[in-house]
ChimeraX commands (.cxc) that place a marker at each C-alpha (Angstrom):
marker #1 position -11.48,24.15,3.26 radius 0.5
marker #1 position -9.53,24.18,6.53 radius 0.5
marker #1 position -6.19,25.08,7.02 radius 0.5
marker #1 position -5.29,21.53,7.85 radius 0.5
marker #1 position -6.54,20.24,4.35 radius 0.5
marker #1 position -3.96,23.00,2.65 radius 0.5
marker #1 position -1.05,21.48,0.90 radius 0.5
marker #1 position 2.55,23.23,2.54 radius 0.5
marker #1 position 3.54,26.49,1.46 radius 0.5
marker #1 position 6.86,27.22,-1.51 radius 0.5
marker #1 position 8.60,28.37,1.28 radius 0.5
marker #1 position 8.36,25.35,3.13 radius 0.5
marker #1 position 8.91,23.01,0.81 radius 0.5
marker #1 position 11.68,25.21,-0.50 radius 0.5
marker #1 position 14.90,24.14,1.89 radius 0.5
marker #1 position 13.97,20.28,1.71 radius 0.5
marker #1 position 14.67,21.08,-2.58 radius 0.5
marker #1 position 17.42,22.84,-2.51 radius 0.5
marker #1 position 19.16,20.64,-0.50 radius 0.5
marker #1 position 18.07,17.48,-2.80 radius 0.5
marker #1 position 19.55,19.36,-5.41 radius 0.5
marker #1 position 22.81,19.66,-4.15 radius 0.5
marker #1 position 23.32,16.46,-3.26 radius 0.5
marker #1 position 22.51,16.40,0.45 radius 0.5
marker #1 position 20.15,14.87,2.13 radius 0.5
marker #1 position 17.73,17.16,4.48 radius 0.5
marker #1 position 17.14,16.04,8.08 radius 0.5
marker #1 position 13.73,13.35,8.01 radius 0.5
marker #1 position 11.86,15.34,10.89 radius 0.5
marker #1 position 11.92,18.37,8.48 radius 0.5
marker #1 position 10.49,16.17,6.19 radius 0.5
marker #1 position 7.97,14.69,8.30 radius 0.5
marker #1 position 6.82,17.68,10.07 radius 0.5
marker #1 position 5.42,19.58,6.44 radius 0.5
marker #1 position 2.53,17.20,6.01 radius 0.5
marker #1 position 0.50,18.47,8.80 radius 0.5
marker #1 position -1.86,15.54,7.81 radius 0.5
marker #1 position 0.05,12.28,8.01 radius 0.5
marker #1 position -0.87,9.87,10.92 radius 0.5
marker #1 position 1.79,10.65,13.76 radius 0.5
marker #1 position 4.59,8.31,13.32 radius 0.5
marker #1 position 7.39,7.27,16.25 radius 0.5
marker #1 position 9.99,8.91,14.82 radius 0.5
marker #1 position 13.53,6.43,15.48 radius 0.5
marker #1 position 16.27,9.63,14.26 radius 0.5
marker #1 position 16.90,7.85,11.05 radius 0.5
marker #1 position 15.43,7.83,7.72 radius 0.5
marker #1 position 16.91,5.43,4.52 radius 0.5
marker #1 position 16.87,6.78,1.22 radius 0.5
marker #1 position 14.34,5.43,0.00 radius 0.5
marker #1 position 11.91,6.49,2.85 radius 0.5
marker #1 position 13.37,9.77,2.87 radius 0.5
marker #1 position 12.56,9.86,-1.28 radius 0.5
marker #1 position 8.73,7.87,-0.63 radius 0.5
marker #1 position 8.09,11.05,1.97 radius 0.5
marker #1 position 8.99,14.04,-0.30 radius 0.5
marker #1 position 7.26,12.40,-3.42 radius 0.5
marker #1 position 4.24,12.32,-0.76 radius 0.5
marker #1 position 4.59,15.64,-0.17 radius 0.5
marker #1 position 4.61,16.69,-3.59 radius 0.5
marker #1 position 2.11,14.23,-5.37 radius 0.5
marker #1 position -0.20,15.01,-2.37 radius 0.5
marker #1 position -0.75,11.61,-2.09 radius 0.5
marker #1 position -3.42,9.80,-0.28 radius 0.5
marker #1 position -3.09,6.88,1.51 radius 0.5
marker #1 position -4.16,3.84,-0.40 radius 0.5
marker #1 position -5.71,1.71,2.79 radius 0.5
marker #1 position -8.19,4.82,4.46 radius 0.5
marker #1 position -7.11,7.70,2.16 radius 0.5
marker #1 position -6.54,9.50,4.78 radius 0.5
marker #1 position -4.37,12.73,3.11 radius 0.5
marker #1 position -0.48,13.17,2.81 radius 0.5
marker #1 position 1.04,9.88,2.77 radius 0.5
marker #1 position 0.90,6.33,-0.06 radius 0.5
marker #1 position 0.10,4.56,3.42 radius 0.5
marker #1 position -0.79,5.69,6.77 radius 0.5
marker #1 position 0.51,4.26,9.97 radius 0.5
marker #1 position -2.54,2.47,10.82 radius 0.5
marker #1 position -3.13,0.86,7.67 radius 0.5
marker #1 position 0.90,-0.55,7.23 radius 0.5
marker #1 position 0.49,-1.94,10.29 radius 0.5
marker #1 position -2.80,-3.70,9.06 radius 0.5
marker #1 position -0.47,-5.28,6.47 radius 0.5
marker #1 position 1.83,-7.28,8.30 radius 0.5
marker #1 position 1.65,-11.26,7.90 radius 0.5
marker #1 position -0.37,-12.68,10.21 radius 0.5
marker #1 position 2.17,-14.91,12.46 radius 0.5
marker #1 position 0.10,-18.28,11.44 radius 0.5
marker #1 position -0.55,-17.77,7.65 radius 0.5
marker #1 position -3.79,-19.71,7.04 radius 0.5
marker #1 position -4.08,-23.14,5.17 radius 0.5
marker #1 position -6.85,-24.71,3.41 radius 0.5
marker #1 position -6.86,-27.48,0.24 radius 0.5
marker #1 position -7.23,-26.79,-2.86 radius 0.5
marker #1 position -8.25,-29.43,-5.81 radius 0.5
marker #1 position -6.08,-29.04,-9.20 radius 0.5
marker #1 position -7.81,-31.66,-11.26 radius 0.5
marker #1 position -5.40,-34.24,-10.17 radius 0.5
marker #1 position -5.40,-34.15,-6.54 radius 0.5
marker #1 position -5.41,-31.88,-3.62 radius 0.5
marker #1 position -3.25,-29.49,-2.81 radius 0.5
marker #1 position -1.96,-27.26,0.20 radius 0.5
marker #1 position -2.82,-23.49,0.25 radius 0.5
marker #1 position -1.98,-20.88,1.93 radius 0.5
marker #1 position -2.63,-17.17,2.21 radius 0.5
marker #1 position -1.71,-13.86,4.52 radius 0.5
marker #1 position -5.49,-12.03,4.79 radius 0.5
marker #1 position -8.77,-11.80,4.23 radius 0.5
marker #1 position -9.68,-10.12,1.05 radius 0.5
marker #1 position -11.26,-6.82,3.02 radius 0.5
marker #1 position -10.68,-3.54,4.80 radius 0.5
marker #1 position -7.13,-1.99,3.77 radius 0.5
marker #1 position -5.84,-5.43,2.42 radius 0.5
marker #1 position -7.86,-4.65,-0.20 radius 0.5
marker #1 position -8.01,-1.37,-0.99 radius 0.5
marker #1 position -4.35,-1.52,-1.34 radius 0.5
marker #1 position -3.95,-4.22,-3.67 radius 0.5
marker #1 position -6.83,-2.38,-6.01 radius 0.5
marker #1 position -4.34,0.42,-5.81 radius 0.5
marker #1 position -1.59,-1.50,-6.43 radius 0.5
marker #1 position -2.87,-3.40,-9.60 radius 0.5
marker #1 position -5.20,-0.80,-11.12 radius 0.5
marker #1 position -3.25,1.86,-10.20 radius 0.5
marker #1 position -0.02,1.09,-11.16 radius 0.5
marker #1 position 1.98,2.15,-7.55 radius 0.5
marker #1 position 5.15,-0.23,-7.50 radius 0.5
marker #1 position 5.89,1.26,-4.19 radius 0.5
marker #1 position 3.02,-0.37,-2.86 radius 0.5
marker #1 position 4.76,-3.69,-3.34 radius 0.5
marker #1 position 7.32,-3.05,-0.85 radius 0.5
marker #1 position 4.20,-3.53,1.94 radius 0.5
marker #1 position 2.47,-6.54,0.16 radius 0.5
marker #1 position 5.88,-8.47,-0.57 radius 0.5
marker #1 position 5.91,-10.10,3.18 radius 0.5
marker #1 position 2.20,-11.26,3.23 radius 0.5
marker #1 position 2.97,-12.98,-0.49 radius 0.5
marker #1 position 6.45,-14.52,1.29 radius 0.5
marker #1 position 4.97,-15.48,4.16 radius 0.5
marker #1 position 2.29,-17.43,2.19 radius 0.5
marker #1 position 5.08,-19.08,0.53 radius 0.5
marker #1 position 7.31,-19.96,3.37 radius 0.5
marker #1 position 4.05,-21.93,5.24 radius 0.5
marker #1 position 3.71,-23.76,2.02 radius 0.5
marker #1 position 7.03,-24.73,1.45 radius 0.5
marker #1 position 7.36,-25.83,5.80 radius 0.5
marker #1 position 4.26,-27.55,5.10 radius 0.5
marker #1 position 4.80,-29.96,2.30 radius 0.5
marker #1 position 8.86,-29.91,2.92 radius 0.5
marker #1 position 10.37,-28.74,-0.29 radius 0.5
marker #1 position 13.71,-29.32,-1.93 radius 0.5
marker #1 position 16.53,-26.50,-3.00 radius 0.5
marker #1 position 15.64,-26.46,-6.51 radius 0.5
marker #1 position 12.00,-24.59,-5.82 radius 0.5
marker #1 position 10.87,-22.61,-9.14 radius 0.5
marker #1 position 7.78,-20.40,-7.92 radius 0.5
marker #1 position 5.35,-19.76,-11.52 radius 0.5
marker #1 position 3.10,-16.58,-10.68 radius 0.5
marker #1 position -0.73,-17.00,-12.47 radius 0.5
marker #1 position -0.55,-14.38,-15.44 radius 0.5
marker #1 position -3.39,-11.92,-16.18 radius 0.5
marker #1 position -5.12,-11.70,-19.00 radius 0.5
marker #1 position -3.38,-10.14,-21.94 radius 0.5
marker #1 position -5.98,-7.46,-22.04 radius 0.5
marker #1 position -6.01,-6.74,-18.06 radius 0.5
marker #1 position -1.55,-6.40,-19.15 radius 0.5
marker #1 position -2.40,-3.83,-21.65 radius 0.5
marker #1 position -4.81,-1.94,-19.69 radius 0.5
marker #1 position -2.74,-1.82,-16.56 radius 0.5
marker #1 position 0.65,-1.44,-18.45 radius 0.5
marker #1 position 2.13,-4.32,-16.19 radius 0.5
marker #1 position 1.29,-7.91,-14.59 radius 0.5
marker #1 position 0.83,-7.33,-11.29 radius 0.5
marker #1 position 1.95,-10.82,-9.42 radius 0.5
marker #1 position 4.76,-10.67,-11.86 radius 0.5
marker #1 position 5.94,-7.30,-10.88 radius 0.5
marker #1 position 5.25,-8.19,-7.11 radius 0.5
marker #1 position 7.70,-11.87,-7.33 radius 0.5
marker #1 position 10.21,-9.64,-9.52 radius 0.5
marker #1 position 10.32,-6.96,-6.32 radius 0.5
marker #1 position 11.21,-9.75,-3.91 radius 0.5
marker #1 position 14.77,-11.97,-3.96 radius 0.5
marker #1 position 15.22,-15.02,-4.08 radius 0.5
marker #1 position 15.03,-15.87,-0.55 radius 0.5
marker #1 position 12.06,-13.77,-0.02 radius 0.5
marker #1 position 10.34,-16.10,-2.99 radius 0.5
marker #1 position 11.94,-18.91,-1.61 radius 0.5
marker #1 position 12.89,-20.39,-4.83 radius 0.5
marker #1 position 13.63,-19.41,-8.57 radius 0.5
marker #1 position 10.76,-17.41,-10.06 radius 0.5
marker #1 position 10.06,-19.53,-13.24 radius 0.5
marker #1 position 7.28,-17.53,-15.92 radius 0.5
marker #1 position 6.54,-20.46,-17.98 radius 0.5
marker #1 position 2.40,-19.86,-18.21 radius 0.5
marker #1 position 0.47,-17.66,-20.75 radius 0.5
marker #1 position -3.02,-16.92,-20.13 radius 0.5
marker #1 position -4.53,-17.99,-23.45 radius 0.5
marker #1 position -8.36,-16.51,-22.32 radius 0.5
marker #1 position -10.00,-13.85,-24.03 radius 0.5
marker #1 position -12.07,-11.10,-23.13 radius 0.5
marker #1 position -14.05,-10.99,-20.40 radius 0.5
marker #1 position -13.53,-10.43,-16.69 radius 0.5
marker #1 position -14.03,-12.96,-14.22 radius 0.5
marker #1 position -14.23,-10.86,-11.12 radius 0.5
marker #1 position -18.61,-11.18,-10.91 radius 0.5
marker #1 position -18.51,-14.57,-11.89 radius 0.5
marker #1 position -20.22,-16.90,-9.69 radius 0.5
marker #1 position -18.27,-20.52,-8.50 radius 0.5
marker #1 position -19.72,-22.23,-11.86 radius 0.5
marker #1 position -18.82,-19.59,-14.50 radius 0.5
marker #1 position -15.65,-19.22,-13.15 radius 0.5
marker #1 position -15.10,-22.93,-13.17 radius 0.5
marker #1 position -16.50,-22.87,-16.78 radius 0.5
marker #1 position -14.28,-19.45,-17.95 radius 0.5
marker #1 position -10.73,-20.50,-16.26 radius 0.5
marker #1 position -11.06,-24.39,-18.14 radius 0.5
marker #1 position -7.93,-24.56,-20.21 radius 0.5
marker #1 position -6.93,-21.10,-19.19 radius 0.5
marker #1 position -3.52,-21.58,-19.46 radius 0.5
marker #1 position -0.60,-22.69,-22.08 radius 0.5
marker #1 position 2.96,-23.54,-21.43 radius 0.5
marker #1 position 5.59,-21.28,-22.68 radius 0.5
marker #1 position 8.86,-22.98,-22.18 radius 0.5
marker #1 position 10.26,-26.83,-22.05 radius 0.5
marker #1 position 10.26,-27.94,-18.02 radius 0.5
marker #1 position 12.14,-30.43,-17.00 radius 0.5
marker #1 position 9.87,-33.38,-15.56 radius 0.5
marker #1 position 9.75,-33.44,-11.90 radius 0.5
marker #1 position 10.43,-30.07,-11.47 radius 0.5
marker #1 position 8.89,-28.73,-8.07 radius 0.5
marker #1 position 6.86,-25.69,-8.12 radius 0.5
marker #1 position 4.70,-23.42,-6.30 radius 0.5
marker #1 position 2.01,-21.61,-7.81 radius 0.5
marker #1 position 1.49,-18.04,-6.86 radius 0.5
marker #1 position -1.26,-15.38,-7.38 radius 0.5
marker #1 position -2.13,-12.34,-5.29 radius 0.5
marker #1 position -5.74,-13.48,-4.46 radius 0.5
marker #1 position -7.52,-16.69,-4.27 radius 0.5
marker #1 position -11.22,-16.37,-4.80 radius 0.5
marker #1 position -13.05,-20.08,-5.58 radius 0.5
marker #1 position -9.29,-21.47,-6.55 radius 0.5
marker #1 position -10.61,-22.21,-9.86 radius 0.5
marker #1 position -8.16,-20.10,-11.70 radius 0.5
marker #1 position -4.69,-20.98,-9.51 radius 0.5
marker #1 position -6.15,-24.65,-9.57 radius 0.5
marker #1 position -6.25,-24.62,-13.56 radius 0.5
marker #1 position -2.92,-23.10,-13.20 radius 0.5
marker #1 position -1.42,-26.06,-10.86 radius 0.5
marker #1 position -2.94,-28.69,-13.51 radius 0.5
marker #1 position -1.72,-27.03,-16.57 radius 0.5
marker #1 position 1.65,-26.81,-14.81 radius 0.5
marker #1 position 1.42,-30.48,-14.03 radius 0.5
marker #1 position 0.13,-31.63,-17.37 radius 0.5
marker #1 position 3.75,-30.04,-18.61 radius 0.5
marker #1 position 5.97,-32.61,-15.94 radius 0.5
marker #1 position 5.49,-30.11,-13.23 radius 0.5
marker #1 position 5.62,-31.64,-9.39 radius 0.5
marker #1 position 2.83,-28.56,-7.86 radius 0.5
marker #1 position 3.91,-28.67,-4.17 radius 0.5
marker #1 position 1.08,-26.03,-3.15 radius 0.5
marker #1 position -0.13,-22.85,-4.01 radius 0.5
marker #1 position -0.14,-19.70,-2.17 radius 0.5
marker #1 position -1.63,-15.74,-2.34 radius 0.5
marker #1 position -1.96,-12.86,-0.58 radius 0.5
marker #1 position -5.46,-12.45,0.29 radius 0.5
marker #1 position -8.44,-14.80,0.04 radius 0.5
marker #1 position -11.78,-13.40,0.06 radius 0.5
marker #1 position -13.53,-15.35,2.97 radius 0.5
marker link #1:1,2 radius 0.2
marker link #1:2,3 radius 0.2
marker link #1:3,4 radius 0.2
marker link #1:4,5 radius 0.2
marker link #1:5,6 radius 0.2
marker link #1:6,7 radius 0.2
marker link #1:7,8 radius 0.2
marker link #1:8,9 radius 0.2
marker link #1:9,10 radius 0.2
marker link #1:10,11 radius 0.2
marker link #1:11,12 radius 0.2
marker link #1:12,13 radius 0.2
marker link #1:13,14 radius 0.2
marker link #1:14,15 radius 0.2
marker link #1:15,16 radius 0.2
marker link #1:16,17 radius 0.2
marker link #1:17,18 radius 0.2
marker link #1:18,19 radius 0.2
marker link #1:19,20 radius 0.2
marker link #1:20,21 radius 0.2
marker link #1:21,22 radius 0.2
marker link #1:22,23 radius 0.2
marker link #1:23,24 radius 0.2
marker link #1:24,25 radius 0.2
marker link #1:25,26 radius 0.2
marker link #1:26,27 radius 0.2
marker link #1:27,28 radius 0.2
marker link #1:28,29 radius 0.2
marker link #1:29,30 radius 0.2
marker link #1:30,31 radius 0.2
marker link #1:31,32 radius 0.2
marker link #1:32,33 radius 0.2
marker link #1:33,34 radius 0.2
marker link #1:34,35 radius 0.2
marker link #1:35,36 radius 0.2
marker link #1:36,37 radius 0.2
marker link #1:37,38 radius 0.2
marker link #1:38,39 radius 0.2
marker link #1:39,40 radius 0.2
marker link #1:40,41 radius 0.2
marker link #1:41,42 radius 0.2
marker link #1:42,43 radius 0.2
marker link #1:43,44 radius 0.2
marker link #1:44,45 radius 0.2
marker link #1:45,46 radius 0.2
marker link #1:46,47 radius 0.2
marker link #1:47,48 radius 0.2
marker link #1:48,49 radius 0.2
marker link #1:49,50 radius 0.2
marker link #1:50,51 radius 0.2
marker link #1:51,52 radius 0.2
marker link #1:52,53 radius 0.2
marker link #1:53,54 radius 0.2
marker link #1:54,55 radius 0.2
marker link #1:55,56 radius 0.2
marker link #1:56,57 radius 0.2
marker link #1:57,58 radius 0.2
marker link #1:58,59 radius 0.2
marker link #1:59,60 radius 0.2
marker link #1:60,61 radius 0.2
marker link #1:61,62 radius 0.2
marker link #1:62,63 radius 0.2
marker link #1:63,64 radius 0.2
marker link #1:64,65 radius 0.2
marker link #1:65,66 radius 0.2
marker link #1:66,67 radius 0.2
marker link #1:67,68 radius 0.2
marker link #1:68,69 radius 0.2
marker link #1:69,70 radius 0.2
marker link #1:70,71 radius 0.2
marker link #1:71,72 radius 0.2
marker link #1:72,73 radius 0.2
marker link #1:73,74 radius 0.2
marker link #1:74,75 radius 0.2
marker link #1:75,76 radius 0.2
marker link #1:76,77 radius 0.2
marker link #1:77,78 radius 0.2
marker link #1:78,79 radius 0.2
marker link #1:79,80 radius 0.2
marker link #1:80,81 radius 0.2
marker link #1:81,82 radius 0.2
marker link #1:82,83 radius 0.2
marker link #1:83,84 radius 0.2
marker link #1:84,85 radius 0.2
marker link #1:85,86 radius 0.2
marker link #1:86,87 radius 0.2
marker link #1:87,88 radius 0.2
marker link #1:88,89 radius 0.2
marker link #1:89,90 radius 0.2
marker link #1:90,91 radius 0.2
marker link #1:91,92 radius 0.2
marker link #1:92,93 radius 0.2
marker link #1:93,94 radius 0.2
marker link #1:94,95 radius 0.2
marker link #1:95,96 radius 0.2
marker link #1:96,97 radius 0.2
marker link #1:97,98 radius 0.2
marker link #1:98,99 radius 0.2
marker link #1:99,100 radius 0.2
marker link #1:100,101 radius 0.2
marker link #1:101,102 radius 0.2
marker link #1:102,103 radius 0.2
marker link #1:103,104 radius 0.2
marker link #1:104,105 radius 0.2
marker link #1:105,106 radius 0.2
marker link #1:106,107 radius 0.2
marker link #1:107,108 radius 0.2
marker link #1:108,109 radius 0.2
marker link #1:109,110 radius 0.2
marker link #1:110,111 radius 0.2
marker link #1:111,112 radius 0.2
marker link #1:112,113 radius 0.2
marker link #1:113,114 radius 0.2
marker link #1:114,115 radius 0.2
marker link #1:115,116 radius 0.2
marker link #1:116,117 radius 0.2
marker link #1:117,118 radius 0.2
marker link #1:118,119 radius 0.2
marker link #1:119,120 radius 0.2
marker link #1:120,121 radius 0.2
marker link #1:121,122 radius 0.2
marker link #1:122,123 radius 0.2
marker link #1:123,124 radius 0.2
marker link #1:124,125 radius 0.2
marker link #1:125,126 radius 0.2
marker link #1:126,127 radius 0.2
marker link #1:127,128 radius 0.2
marker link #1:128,129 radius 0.2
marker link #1:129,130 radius 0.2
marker link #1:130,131 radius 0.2
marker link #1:131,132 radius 0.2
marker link #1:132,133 radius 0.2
marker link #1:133,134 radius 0.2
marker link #1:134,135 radius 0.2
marker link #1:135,136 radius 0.2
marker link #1:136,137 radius 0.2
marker link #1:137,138 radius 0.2
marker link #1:138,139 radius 0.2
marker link #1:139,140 radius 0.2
marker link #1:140,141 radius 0.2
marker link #1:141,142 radius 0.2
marker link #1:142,143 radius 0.2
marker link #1:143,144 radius 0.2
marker link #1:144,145 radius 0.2
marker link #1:145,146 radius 0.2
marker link #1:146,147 radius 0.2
marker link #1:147,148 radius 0.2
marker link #1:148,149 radius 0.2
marker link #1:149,150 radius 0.2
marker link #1:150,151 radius 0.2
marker link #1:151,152 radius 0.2
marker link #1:152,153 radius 0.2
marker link #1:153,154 radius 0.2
marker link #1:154,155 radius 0.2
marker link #1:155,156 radius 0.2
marker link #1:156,157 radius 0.2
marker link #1:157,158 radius 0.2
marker link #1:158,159 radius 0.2
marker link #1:159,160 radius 0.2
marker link #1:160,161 radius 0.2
marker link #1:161,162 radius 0.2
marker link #1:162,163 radius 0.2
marker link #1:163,164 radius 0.2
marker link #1:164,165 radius 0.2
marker link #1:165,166 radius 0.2
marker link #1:166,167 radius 0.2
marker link #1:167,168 radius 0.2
marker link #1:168,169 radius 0.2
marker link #1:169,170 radius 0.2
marker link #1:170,171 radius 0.2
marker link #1:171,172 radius 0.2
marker link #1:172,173 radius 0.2
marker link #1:173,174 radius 0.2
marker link #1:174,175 radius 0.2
marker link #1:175,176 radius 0.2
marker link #1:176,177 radius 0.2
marker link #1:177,178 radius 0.2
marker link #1:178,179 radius 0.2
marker link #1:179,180 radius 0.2
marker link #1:180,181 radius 0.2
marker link #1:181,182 radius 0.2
marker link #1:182,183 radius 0.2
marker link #1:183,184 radius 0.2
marker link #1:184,185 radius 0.2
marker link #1:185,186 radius 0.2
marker link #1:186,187 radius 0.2
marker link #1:187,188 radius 0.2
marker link #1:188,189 radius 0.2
marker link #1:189,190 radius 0.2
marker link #1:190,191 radius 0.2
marker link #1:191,192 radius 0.2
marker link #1:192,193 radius 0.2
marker link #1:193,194 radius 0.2
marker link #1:194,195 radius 0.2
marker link #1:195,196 radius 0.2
marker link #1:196,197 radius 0.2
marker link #1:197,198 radius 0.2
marker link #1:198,199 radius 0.2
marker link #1:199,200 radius 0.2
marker link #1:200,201 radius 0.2
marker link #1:201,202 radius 0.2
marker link #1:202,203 radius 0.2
marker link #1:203,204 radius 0.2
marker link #1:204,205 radius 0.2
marker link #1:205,206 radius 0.2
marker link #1:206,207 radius 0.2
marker link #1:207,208 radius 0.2
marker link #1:208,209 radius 0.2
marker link #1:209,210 radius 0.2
marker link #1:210,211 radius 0.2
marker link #1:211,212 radius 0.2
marker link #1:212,213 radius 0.2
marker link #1:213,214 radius 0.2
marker link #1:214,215 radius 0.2
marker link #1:215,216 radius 0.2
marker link #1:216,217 radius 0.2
marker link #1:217,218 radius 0.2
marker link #1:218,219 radius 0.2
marker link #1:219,220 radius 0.2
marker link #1:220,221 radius 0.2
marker link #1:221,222 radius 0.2
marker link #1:222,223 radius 0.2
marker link #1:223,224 radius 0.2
marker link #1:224,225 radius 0.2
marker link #1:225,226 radius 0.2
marker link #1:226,227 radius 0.2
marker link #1:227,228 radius 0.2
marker link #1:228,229 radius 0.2
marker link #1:229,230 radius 0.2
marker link #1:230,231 radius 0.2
marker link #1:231,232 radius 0.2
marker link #1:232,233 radius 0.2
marker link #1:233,234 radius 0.2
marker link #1:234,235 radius 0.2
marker link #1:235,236 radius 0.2
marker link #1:236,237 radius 0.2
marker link #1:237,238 radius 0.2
marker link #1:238,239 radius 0.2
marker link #1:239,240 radius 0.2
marker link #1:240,241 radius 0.2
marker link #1:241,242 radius 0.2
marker link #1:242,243 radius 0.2
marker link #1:243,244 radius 0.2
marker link #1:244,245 radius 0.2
marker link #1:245,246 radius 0.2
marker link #1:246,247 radius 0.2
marker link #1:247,248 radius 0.2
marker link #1:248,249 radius 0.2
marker link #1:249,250 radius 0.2
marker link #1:250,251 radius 0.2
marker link #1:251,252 radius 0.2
marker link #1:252,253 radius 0.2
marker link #1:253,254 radius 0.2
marker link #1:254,255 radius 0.2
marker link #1:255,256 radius 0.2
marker link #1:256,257 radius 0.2
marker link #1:257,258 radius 0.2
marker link #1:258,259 radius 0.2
marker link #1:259,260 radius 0.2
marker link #1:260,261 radius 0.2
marker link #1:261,262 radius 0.2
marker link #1:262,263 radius 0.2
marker link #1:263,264 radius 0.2
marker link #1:264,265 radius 0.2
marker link #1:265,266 radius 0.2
marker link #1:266,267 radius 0.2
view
C-alpha cells in the first residue's frame, strides 16, 4: 500500500477531537487538509456545521465516495457536481389506466446518479439525501409549472414493499420527501398508499411482468377528500408501470393525479 492510501495518523486527528470536545469548532482547512485523498475542493473560508461534522465523520469512517469511490469522502467533488438538476428537467407521458399523464424526471438512471441512489437505499446513508433532494424537487416543480397546480398540492411518495422496508430498515422515497420542506416538495406530503404486493422483486422484470406484478399493487390507507390534487412521487421510473398503478389507485380513491415525477429514469 502507498502512503497516500494510509488513513491520518492519532496525532493528526488528535487536535481536530479535542477541540470537538470542548465545544469549539476547529478551523475547516485543518479539517480538509488530513484526507490526503479527497478530490481538491475550492475552499470559500467557511464551513457550516453540518459540513464541518459530514468531513470529520469522513475522516473517521474512512468513507468512500458513493458516485466513483474514490477514498476519503461520502461524495467527491466530481461526482456532486454530476448531481445537480439538469436546468430543463425532462418530460414524457405516462398512462395511469385512466388517461395520460405528465412526467418528469432529473437524470438518466446511470454513471454516479446511480451508484448513489443504490447507496442511498441499500445502504442506508441519510446524508446522501441532502444531494438527491434537488433533482427529486426539481422534478416536482416542472410538473407542477407544467400542468398549473393549485395551493392545496398533497405530494403521495410510491411505498416499497414491506419486505424491501424491513430489509433496508427505512422507505427510501419516504425518508427522501420527509428530508425536504414543504416548499422544496412543493405541497403537503400526504402517505395515504400501502404496497399490498408480496414477495418478489421487480427490478429483472421485463415491461410485461412488471405490468402483470404491479396490477393492484396498491391500497388506500386513509379517507381523501374527492378532488384532492396530487402528485405522485418515486425515486426512479423504469416502464411507469408501478408509479402508473400508483396514480390510478390514487384516483380510484377521489384523487385529481396532476403528474408524476422521480429522480432518475433509466433511458
Amino acid at each position: 500500500m502507498v502512503d497516500d492510501a494510509r488513513p491520518p495518523s492519532r496525532a493528526a486527528i488528535a487536535p481536530i477531537v479535542d477541540a470537538c470536545s470542548t465545544g469549539a469548532v476547529p478551523h475547516p482547512q485543518s479539517v480538509m487538509r488530513l484526507s490526503k485523498h479527497a478530490p481538491p475542493r475550492a475552499y470559500s473560508g467557511s464551513m457550516n456545521l453540518n459540513q464541518l461534522k459530514t468531513a470529520v465523520t469522513d475522516l473517521f469512517l474512512a468513507r468512500n465516495c458513493s458516485g466513483c469511490t474514490a477514498p476519503g469522502t461520502l461524495l467527491c467533488h466530481e461526482c456532486e457536481s454530476a448531481l445537480k438538476p439538469a436546468p430543463a428537467v425532462h418530460e414524457f407521458l405516462i398512462h395511469s389506466g385512466l388517461h395520460w399523464l405528465p412526467a418528469a424526471y432529473s437524470g438518466a438512471y446511470r454513471g454516479a446518479l446511480r451508484r448513489v441512489l443504490y447507496t442511498y437505499k441499500d445502504h442506508h446513508i441519510p446524508e446522501l439525501a441532502l444531494h438527491l433532494s434537488p433533482l427529486l424537487a426539481a422534478a416536482i416543480s416542472e410538473v407542477r409549472e407544467h400542468v398549473g397546480t393549485g395551493p392545496l398540492l398533497r405530494v403521495v411518495a410510491v411505498p416499497s414493499r414491506k419486505a424491501a422496508i424491513r430489509r433496508r430498515g427505512f422507505d427510501p422515497v419516504h425518508h427522501l420527501l420527509r428530508s425536504m420542506d414543504t416548499h422544496q416538495r412543493g405541497g403537503v406530503l400526504m402517505p395515504c398508499l400501502q404496497d399490498v404486493r408480496g414477495k418478489g422483486a421487480s427490478k429483472r422484470l421485463d415491461r410485461t411482468s412488471r405490468l402483470r406484478s404491479s396490477a393492484s399493487a396498491f391500497a388506500v390507507t386513509r379517507d381523501i377528500v374527492p378532488g384532492t390534487e396530487v402528485i405522485v412521487v418515486d425515486d426512479i421510473i423504469t416502464t411507469g408501470s408501478t408509479i402508473s398503478e400508483a396514480a390510478r389507485t390514487l384516483e380510484q380513491a377521489g384523487c385529481r393525479v396532476r403528474g408524476v415525477a422521480a429522480i432518475a429514469h433509466t433511458l
